[in-house]
C-alpha positions in Angstrom: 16.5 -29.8 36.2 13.0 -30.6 37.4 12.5 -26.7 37.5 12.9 -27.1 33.4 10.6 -30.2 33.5 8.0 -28.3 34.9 8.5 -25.0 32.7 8.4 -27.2 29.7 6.0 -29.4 30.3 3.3 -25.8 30.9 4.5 -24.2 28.0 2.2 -24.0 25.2 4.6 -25.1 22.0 1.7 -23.6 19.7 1.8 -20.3 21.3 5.3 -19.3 20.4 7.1 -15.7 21.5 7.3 -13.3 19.1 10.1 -10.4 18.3 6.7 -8.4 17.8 5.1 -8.6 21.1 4.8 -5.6 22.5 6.1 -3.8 19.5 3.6 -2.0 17.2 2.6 -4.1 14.2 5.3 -3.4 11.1 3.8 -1.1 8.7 2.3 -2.4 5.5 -0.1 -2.2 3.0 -1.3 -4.8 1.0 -3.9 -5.3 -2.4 -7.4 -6.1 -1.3 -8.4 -9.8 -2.6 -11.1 -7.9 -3.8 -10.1 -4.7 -6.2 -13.0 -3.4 -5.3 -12.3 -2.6 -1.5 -9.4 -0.1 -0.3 -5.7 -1.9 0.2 -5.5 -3.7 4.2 -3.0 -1.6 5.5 -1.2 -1.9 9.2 -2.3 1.2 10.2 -6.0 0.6 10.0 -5.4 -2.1 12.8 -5.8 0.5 15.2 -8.8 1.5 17.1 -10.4 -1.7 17.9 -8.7 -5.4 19.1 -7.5 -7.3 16.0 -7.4 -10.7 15.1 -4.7 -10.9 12.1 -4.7 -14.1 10.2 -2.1 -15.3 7.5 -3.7 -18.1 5.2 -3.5 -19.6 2.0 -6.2 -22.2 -0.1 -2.8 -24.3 -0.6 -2.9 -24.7 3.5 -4.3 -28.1 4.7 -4.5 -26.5 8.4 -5.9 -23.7 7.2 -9.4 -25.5 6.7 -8.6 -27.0 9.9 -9.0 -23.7 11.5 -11.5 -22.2 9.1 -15.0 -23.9 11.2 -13.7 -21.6 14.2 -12.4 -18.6 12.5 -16.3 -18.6 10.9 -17.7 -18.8 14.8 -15.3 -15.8 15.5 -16.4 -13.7 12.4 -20.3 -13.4 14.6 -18.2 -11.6 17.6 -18.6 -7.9 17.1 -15.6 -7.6 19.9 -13.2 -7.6 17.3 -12.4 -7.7 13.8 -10.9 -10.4 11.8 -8.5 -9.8 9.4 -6.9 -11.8 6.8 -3.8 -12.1 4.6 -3.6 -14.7 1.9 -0.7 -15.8 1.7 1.4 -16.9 -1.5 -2.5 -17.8 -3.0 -4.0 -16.8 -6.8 -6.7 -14.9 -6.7 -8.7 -17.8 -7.9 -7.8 -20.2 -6.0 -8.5 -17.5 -3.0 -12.0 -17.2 -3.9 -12.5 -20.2 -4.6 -11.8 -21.4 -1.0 -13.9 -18.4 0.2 -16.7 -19.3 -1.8 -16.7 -23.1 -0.4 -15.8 -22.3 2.7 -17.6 -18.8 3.9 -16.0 -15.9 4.4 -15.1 -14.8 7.7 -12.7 -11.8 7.1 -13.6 -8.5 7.3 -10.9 -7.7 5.3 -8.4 -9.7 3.2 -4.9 -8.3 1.6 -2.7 -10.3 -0.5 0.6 -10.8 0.3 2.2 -13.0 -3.4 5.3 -11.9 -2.4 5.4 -12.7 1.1 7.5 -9.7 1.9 4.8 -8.7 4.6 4.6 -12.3 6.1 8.2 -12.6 6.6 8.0 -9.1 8.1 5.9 -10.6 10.8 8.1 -13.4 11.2 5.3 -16.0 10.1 7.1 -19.1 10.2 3.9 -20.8 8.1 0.1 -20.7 7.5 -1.5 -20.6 9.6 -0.6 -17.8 11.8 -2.5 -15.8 14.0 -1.6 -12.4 15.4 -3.8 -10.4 18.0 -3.4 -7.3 17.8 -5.2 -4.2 20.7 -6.2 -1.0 19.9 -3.1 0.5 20.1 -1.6 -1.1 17.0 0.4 -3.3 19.3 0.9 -7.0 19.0 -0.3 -8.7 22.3 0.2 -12.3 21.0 1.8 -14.7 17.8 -0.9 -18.4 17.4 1.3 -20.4 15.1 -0.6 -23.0 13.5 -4.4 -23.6 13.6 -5.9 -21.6 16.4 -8.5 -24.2 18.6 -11.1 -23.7 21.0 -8.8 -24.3 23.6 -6.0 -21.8 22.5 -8.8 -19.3 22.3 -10.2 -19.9 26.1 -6.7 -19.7 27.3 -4.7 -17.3 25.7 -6.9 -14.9 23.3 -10.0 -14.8 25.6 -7.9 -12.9 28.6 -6.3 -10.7 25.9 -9.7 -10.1 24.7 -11.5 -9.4 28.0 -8.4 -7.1 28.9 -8.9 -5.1 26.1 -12.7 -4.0 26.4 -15.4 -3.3 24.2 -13.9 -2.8 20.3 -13.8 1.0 19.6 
């Protein structure tokens, strides 16, 4: 029993196991928000390490996360990727517009058939992704300063310099 206790009480609940890690992220590709740029698909997720985030405008905990996902958007370690989730395209660019944009990229997912694909169990949702195409870790909920010293840092560090 105190073996339990101790597991429990070390486990992260926002850093939740995945089906996925491990696995190569499932295939998709998805509308840019903006026509103008080439569809965000799966496949260009490889090369380089990967920070994959589902969002919506609807999502209160979304702009709780959105002051640190702008930080990120200055590392050049990475890219950062987003997929707005269940959103109009208004209301989208709206929030961007507000906000700041810190995506490289941005797909739309309306029908959520890619998000439930991921097993996103709501926005936001965070997926790291290395260079292989291969998903090294699930962040439900708003990623934090802490969540990113502790678990995406190492994952980051592991990884090397982005192709």
């Amino acid at each position: 029993m105190g073996g339990v206790l101790v597991i429990g009480l070390n486990h992260d609940p926002r850093v939740m196991p995945s089906t996925l890690l491990g696995a190569p992220l499932p295939a998709f590709d998805l509308p840019a928000l903006d026509e103008a740029q080439p569809n965000i698909k799966s496949a260009s997720m490889k090369g380089g390490f990967t920070l994959l985030n589902v969002w919506g405008s609807w999502c209160v905990s979304c702009r709780e996360e959105h002051p640190l996902l702008m930080k990120l958007s200055k590392d050049k370690r990475f890219k950062l990727v987003g997929i707005d989730w269940r959103d109009t395209k208004a209301h989208a660019d709206d929030y961007l517009l507000t906000n700041g944009n810190p995506y490289a990229a941005i797909g739309t997912d309306q029908g959520g058939r890619t998000v439930i694909d991921l097993g996103v169990s709501g926005a936001p949702e965070t997926f790291v992704v290395d260079n292989t195409g291969t998903v090294r870790l699930r962040v439900p909920g708003p990623l934090t300063p802490e969540i990113w010293a502790k678990d995406i840092e190492p994952l980051l560090k592991d990884q090397g310099p982005a192709s």
